[in-house]
BAFI-3210 file (N, C-alpha, C; in Angstrom, 3 decimals, decimal comma, padded with zeros to 6 digits):
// residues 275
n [1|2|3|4|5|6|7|8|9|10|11|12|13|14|15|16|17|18|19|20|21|22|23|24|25|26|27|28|29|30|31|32|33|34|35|36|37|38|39|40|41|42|43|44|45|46|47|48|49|50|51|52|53|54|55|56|57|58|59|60|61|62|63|64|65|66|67|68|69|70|71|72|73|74|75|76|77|78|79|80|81|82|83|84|85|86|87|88|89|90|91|92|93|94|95|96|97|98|99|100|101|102|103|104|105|106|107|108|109|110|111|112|113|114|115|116|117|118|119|120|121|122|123|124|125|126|127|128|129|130|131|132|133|134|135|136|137|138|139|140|141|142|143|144|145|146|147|148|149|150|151|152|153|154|155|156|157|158|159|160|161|162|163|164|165|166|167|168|169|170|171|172|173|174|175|176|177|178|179|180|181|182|183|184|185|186|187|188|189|190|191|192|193|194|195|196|197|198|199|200|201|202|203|204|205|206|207|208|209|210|211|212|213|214|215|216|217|218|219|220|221|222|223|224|225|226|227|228|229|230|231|232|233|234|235|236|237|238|239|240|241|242|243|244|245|246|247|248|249|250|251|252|253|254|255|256|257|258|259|260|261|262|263|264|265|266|267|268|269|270|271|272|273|274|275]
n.u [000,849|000,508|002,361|000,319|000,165|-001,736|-003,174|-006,357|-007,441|-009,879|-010,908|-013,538|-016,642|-019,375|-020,860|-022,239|-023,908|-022,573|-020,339|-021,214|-021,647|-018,914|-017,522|-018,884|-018,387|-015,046|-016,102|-017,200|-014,824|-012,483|-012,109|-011,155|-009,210|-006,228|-004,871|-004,048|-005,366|-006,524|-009,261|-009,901|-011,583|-011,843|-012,968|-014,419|-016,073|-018,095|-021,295|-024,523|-025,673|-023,621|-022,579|-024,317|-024,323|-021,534|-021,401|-023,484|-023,997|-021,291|-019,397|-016,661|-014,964|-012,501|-013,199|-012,852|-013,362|-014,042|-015,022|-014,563|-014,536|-012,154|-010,385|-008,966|-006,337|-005,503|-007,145|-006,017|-003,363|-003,937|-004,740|-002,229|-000,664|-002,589|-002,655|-002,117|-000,897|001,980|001,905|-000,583|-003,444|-004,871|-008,120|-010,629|-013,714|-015,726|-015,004|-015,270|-014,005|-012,994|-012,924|-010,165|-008,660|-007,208|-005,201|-003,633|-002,694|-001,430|000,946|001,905|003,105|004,768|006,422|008,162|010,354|011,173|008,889|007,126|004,420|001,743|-000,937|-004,685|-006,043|-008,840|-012,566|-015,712|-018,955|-020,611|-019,504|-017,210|-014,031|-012,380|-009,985|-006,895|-004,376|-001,856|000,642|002,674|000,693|000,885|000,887|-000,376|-002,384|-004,212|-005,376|-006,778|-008,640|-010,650|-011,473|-013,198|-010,878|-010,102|-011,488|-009,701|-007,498|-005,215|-005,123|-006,834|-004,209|-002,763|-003,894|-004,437|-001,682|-001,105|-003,044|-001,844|-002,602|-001,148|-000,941|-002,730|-004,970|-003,571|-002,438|-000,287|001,497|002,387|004,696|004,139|003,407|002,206|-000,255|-004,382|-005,483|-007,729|-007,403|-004,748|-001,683|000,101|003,902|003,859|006,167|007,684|005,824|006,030|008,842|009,163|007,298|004,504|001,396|000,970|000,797|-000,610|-002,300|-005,689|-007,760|-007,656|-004,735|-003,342|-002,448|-001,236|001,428|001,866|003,088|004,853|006,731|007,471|008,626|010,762|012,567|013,819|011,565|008,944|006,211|003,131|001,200|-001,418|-002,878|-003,813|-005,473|-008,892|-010,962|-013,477|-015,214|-017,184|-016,436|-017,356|-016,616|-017,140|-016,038|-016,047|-018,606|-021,397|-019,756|-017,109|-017,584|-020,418|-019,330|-017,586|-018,436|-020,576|-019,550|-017,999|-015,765|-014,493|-013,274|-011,482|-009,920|-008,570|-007,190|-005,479|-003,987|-002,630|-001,032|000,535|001,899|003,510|004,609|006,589|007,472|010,195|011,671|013,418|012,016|011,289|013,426|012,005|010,749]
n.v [-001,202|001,936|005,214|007,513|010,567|013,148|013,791|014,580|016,904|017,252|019,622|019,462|021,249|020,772|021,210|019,977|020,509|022,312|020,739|018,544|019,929|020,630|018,012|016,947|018,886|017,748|015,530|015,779|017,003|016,200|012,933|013,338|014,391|013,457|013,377|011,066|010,252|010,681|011,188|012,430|013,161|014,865|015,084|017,152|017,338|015,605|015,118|013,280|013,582|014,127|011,761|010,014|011,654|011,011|007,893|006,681|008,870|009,683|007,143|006,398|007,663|008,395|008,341|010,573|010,513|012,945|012,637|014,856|018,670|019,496|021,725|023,338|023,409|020,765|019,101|019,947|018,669|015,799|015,304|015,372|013,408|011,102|011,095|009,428|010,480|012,187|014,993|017,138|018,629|020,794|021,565|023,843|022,215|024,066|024,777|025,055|023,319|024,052|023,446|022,268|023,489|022,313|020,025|022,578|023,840|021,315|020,614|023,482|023,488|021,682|022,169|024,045|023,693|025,576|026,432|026,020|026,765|026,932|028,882|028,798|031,864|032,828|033,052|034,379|033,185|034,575|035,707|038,178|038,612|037,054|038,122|036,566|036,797|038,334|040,336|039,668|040,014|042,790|043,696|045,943|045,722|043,679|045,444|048,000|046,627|045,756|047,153|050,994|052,592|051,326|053,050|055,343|057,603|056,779|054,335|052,744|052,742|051,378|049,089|048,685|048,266|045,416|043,872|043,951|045,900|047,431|045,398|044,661|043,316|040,389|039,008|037,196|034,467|035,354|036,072|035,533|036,969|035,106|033,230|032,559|029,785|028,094|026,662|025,439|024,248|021,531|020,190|016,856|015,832|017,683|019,527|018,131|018,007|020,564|020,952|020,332|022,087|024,779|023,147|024,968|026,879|026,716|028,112|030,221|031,902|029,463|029,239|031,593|031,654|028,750|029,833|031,615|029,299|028,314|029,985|030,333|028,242|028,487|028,371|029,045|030,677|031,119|033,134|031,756|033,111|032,460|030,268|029,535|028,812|028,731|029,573|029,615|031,599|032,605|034,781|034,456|035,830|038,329|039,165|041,416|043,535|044,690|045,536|043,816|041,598|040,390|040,406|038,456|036,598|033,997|032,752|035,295|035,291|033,305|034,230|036,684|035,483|033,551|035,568|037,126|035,096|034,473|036,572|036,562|034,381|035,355|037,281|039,609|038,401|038,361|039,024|036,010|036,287|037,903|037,274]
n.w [000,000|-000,945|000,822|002,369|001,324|002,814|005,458|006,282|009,097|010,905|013,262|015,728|018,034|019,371|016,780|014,804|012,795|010,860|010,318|008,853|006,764|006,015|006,254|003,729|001,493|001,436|000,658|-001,407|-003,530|-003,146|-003,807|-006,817|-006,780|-007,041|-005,067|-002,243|000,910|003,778|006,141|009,279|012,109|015,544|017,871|020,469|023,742|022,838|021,529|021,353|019,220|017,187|017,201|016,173|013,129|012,478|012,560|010,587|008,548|007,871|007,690|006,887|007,782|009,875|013,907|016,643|019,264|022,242|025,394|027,379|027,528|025,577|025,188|022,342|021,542|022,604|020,330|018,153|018,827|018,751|016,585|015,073|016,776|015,701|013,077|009,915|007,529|005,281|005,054|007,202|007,017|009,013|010,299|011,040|012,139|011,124|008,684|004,947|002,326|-001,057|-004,747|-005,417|-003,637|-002,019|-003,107|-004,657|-002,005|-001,052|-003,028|-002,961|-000,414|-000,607|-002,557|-001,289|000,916|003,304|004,649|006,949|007,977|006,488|005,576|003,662|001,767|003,109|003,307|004,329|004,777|003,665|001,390|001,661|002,250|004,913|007,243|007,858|008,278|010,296|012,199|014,977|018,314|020,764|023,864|024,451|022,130|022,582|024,628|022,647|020,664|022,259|023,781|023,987|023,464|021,081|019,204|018,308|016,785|016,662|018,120|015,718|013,878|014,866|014,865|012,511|011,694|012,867|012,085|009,457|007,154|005,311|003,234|001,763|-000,576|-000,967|-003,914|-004,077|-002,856|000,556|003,378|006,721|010,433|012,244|011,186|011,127|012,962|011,905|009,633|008,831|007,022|007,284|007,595|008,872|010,110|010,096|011,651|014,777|014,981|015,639|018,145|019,995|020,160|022,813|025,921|027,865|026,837|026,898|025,387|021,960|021,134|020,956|018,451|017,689|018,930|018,267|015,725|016,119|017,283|015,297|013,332|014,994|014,717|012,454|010,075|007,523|008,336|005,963|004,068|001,936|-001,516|-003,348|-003,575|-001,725|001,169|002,646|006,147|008,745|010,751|014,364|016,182|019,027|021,688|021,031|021,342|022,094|023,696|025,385|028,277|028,693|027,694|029,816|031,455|030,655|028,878|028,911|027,243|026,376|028,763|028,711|026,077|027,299|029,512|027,903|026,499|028,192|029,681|027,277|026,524|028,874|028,912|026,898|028,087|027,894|025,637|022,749|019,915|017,415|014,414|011,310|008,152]
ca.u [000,000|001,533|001,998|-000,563|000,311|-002,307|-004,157|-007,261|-007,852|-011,058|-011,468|-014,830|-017,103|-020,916|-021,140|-022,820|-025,139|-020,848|-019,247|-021,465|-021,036|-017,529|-017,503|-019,714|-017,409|-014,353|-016,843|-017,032|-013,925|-011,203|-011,519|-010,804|-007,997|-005,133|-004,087|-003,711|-005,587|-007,157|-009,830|-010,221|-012,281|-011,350|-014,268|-014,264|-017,266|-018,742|-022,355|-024,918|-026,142|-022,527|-021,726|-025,422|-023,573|-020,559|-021,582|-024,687|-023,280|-019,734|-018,802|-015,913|-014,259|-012,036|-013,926|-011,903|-014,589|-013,896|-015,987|-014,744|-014,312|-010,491|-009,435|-008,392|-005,268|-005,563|-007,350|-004,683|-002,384|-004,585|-004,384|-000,910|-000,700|-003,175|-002,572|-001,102|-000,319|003,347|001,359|-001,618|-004,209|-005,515|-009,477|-011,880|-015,356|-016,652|-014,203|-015,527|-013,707|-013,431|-012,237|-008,521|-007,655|-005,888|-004,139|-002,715|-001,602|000,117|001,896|003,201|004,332|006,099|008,057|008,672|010,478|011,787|007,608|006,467|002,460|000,719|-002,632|-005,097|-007,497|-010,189|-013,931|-016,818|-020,450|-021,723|-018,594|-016,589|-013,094|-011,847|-008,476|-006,190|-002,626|-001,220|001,819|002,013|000,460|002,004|-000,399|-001,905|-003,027|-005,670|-006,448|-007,139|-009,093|-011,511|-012,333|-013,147|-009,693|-010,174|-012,033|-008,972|-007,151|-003,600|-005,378|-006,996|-003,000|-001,713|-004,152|-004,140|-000,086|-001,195|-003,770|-000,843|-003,611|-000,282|-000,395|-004,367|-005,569|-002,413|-002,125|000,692|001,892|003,618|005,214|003,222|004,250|001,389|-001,985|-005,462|-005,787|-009,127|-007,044|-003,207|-001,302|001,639|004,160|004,181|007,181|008,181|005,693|006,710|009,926|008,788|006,683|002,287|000,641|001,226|-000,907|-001,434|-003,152|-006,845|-008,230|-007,266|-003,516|-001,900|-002,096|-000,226|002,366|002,803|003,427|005,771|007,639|007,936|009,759|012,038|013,017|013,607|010,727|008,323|005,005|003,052|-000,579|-001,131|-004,107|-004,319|-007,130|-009,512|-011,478|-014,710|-014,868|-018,127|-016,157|-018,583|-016,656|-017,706|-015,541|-016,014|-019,734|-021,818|-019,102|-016,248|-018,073|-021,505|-018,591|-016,849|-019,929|-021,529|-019,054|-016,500|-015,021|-013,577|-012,041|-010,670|-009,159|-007,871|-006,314|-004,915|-003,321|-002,133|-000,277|001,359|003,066|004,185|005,565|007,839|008,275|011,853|012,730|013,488|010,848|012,214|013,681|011,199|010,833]
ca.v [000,000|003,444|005,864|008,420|011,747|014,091|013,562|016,254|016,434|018,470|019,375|020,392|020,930|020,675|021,998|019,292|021,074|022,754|019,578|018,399|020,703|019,850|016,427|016,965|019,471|016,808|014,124|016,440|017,618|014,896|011,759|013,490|015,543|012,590|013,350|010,503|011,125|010,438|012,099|012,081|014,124|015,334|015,988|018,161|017,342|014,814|014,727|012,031|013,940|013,984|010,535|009,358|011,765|010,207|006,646|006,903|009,199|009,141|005,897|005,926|009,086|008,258|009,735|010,609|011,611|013,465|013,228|016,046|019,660|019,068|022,702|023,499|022,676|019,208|018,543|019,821|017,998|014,289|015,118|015,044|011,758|010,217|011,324|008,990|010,921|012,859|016,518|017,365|019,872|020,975|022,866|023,694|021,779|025,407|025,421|024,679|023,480|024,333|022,788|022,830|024,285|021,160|019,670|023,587|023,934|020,615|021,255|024,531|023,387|020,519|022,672|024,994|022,474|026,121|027,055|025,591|026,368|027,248|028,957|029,446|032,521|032,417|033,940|034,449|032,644|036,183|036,250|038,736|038,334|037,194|038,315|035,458|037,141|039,057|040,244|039,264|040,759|043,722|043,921|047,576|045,422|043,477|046,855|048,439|045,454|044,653|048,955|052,059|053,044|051,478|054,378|056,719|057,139|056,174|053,066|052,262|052,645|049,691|048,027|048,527|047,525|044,658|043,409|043,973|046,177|047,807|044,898|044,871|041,689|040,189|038,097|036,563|034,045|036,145|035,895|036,517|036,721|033,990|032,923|031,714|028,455|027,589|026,014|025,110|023,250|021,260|018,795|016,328|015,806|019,236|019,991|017,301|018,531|022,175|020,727|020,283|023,566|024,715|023,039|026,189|027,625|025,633|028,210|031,337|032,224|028,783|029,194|032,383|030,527|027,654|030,165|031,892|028,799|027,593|030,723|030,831|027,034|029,149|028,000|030,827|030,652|032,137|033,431|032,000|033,435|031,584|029,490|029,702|027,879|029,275|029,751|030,086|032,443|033,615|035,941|034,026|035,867|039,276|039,753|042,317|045,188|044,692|045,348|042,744|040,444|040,616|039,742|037,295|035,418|032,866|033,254|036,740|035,379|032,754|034,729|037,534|034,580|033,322|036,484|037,038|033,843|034,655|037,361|036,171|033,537|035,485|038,538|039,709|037,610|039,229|038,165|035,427|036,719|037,168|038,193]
ca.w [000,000|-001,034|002,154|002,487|001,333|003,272|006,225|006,490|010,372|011,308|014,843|016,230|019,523|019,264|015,775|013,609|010,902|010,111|010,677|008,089|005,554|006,115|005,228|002,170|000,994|001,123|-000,334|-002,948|-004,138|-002,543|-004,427|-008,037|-006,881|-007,205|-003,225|-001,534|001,547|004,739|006,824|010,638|012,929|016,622|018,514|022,083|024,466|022,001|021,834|020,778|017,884|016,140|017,484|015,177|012,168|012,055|012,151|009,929|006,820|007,372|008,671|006,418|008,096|011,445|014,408|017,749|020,248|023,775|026,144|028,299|026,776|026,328|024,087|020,703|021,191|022,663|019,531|017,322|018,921|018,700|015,316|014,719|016,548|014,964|011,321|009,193|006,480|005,456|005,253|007,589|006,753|010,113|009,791|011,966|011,674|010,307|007,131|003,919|001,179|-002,655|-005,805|-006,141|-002,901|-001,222|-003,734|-004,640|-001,031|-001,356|-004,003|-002,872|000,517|-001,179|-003,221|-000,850|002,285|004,302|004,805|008,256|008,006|005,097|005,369|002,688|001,761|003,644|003,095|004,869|004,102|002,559|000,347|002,227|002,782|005,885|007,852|008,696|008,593|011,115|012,818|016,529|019,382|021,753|024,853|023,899|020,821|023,196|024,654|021,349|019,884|023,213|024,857|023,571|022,839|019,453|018,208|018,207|015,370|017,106|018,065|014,233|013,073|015,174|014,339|011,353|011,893|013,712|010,473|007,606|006,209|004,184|001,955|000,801|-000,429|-001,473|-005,178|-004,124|-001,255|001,576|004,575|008,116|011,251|012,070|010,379|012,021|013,202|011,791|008,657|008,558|006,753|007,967|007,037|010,144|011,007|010,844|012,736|015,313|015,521|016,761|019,032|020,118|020,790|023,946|026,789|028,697|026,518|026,431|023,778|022,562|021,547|020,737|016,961|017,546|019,841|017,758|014,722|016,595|017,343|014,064|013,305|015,697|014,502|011,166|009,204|007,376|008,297|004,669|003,960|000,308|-001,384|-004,848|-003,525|-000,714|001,590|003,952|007,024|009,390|011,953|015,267|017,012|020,229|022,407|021,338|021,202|023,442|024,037|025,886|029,720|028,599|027,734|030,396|032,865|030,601|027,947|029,087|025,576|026,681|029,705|027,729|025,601|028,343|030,131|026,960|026,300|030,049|029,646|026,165|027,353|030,127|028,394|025,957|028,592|027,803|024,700|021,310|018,651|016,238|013,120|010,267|006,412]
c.u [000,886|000,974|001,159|000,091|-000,286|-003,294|-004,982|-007,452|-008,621|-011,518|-012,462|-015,610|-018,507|-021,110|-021,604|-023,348|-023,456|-020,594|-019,613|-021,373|-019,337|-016,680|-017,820|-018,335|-015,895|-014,655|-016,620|-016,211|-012,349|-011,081|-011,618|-009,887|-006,345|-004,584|-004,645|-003,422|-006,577|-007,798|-010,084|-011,129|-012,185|-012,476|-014,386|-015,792|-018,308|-020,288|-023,529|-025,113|-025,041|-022,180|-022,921|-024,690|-022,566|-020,941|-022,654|-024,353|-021,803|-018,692|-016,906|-014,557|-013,972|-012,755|-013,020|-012,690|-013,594|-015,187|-016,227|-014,358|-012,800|-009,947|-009,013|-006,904|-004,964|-006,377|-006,505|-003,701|-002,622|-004,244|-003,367|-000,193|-001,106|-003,186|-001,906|-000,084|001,017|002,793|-000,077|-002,299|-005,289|-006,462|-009,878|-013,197|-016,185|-015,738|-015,299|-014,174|-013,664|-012,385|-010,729|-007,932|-006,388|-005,020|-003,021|-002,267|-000,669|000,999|002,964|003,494|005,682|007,015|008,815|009,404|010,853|010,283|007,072|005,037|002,457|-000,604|-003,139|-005,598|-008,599|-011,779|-014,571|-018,075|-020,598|-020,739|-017,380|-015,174|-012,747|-010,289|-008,335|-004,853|-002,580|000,352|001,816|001,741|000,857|000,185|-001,222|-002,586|-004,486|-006,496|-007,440|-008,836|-010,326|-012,122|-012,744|-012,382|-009,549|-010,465|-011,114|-007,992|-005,893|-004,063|-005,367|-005,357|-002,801|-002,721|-004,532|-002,464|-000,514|-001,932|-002,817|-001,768|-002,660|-000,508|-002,199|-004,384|-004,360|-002,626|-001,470|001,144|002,808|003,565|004,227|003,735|003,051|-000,299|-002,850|-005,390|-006,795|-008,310|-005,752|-002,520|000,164|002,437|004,187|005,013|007,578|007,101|005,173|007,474|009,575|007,605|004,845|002,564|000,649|000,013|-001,155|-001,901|-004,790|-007,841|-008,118|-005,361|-002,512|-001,667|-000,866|000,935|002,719|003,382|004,643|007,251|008,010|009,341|010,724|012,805|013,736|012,960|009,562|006,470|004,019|001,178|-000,683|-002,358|-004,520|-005,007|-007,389|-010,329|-012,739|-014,725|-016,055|-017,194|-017,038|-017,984|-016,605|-017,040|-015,501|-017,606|-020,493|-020,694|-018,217|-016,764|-019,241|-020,127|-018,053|-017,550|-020,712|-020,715|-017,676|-015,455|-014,017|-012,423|-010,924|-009,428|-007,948|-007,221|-005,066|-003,435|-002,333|-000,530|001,010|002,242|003,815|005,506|006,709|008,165|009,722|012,660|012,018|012,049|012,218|012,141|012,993|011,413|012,002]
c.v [001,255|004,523|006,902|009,928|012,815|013,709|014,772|015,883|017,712|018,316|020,296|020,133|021,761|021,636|020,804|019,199|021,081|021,652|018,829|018,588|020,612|019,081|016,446|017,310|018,546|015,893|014,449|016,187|016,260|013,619|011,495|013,963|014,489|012,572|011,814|010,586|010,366|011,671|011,609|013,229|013,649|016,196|016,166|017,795|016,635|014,430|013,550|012,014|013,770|012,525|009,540|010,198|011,113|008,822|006,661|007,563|009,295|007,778|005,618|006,744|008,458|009,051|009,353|011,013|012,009|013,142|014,567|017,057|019,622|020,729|022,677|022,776|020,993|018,323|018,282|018,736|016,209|014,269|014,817|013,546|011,032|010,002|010,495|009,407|012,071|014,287|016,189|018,577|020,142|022,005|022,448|023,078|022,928|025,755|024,661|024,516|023,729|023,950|023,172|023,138|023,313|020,499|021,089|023,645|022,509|020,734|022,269|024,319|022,136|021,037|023,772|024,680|024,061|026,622|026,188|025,623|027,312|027,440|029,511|030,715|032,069|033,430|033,325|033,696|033,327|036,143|037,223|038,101|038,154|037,037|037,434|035,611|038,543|039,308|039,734|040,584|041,472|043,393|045,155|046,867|044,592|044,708|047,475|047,769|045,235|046,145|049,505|052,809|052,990|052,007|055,395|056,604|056,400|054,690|052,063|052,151|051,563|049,009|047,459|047,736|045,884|043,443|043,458|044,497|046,776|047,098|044,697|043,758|041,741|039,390|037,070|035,370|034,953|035,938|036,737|036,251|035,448|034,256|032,367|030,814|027,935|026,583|026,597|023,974|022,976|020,184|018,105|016,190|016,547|019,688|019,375|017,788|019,881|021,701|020,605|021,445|023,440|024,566|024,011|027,127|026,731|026,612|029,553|031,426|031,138|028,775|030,868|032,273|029,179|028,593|030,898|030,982|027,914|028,928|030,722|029,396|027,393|028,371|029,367|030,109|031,910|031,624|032,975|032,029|032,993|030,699|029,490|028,980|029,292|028,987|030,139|030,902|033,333|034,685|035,682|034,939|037,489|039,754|040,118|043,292|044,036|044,367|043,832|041,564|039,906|039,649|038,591|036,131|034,917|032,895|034,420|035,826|034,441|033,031|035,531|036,168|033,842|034,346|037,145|036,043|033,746|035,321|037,412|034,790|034,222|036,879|038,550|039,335|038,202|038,317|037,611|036,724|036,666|037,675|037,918]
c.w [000,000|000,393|001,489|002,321|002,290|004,376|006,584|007,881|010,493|012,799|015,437|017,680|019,441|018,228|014,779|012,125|010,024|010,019|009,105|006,696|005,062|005,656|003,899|001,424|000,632|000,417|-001,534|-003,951|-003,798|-003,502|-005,668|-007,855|-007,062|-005,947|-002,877|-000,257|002,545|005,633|008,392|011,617|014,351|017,242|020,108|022,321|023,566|022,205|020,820|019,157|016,595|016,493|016,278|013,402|011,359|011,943|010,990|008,537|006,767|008,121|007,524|007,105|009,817|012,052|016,128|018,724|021,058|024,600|027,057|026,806|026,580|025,634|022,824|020,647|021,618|021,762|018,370|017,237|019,174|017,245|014,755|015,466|016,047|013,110|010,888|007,840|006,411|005,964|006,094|007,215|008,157|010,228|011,157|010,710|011,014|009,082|005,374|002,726|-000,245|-003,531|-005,769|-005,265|-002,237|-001,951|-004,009|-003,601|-000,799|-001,928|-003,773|-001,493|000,165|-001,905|-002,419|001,361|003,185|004,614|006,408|008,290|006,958|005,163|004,091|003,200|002,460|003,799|004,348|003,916|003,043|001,652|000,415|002,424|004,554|006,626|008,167|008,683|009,297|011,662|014,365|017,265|020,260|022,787|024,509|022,882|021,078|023,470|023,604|020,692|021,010|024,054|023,993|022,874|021,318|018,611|018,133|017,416|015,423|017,309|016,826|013,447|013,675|014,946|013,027|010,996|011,945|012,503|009,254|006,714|005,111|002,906|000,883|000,930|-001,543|-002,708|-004,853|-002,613|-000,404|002,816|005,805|008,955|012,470|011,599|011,153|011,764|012,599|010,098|008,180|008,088|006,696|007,736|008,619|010,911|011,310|011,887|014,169|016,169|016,224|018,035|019,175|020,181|022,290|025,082|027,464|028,140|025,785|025,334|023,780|022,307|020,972|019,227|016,599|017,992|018,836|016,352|014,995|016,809|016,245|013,338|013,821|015,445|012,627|009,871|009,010|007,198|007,064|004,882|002,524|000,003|-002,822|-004,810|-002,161|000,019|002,528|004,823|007,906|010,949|012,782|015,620|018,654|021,384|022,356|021,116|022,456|023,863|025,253|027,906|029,945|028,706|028,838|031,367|032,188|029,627|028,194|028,098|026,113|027,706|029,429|027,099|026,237|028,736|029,602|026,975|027,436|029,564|028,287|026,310|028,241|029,332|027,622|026,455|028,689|026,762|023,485|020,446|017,195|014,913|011,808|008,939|006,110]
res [x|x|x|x|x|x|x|x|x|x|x|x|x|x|x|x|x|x|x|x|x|x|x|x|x|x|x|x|x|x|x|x|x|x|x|x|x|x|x|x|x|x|x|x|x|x|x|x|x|x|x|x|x|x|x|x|x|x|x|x|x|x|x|x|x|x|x|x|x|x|x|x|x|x|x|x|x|x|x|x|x|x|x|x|x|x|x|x|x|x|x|x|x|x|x|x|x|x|x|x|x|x|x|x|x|x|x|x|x|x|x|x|x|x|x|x|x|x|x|x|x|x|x|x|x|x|x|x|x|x|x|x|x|x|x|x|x|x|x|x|x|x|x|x|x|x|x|x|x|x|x|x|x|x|x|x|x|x|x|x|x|x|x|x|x|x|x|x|x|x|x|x|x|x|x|x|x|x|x|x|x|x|x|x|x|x|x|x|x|x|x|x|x|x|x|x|x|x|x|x|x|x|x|x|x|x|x|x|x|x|x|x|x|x|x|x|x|x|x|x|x|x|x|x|x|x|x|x|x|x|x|x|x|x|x|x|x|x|x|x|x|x|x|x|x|x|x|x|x|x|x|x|x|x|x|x|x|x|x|x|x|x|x|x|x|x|x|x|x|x|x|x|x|x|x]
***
């Protein structure tokens, strides 16, 4: 049996109707594309309704339940044990795929062995573009992003900094200083060798942390936008204003705690070398 080129690993937590769409979307498009390819799904707080999904229309598709809520990143990082394949393509249960996009990002991380993660383009439902390259985070950049402050124009510049709004909507693949998690793609062993996502961060932060430490292993984490994938992104963590949040969505503190913890972690040490 020839080894497995690509393992897709989709990790989700009580999202079914998405999860669905998901699958389809791979049903679709996957077994004309010539990849050589396995699918698995990584499911957080596993409930009955996806446990009747998966057996019932995709019984062909590995399924990894949880029972407890375990984090994003302790799904990530099931995935990369369990994958059999050389490259992983690591989505969230809310990505959609489209014709062409996974075999093109194979392709160009295979020719390109100094690239560490590879994210596509990524849209919105409505059609909208959505941001997934950034530079990293300074702490005023939570501030900014989560008060009031963000309405002032010194604010709108860093974060505008902070977004790479300089480069527009890019043509071309380019260098970031890391990409959203919701769909990365990685060769395994390299990303092995740099290590899981870091367990102290249960959600919130480690996709900017593991992108970080792929750099500093000097590998170039790249945004490439010559094909795209969708993306049902909520927001969960910043909706209701900054104070509502605060008092009513776990999400926030999540995140704040996240972010707490990030900085702390790399208080004092230079930022890897990038571009």
């Amino acid at each position: 049996m020839e080894p497995l080129e690509l393992s897709i690993a989709i990790n989700t937590y009580k999202s079914p109707e998405l999860l669905r769409l998901c699958l389809e979307s791979i049903d679709r498009y996957m077994p004309q594309s010539g990849v050589r390819y396995e699918v698995l799904v990584v499911d957080s707080a596993t409930e009955e309704v996806t446990e009747m999904l998966m057996r019932e229309e995709f019984p062909h598709v590995r399924f990894l339940p949880f029972q407890e809520n375990v984090g994003f990143k302790s799904l990530i990082n099931t995935s990369l044990d369990e994958a059999r394949g050389e490259y992983v393509f690591l989505i969230n249960g809310d990505i959609i795929l489209t014709e062409g996009a996974v075999p093109e990002l194979l392709a160009y991380i295979k020719n390109h062995p100094d690239i560490g993660i590879l994210g596509p383009k990524q849209f919105n439902f409505n059609g909208s573009i959505q941001q997934s390259f950034f530079r990293f985070y300074r702490p005023i950049t939570i501030l900014y992003r989560r008060t009031f402050l963000g309405r002032f124009g010194f604010a709108k510049r860093h974060l505008a900094w902070f977004a790479m709004e300089e480069v527009g909507d890019p043509k071309e693949p380019i260098s970031a200083e890391w990409v959203i998690g919701s769909a990365l793609f990685v060769k395994r062993k390299t990303a092995l060798e740099v290590g899981y996502m870091d367990n102290r961060f249960f959600m919130y932060m480690e996709d900017v942390d593991w992108c970080r430490r792929f750099w500093e292993k000097g590998l170039r984490v790249v945004y490439y936008p010559k094909c795209f994938v969708y993306h049902y992104h909520a927001k969960g963590s910043g909706r209701g204003g900054f104070i509502r949040s605060l008092l009513s969505n776990k999400l926030t503190w999540y995140h704040i705690q996240s972010a707490f913890k990030y900085f702390w972690k790399y208080y004092g040490k230079k930022s890897p070398k990038i571009f």
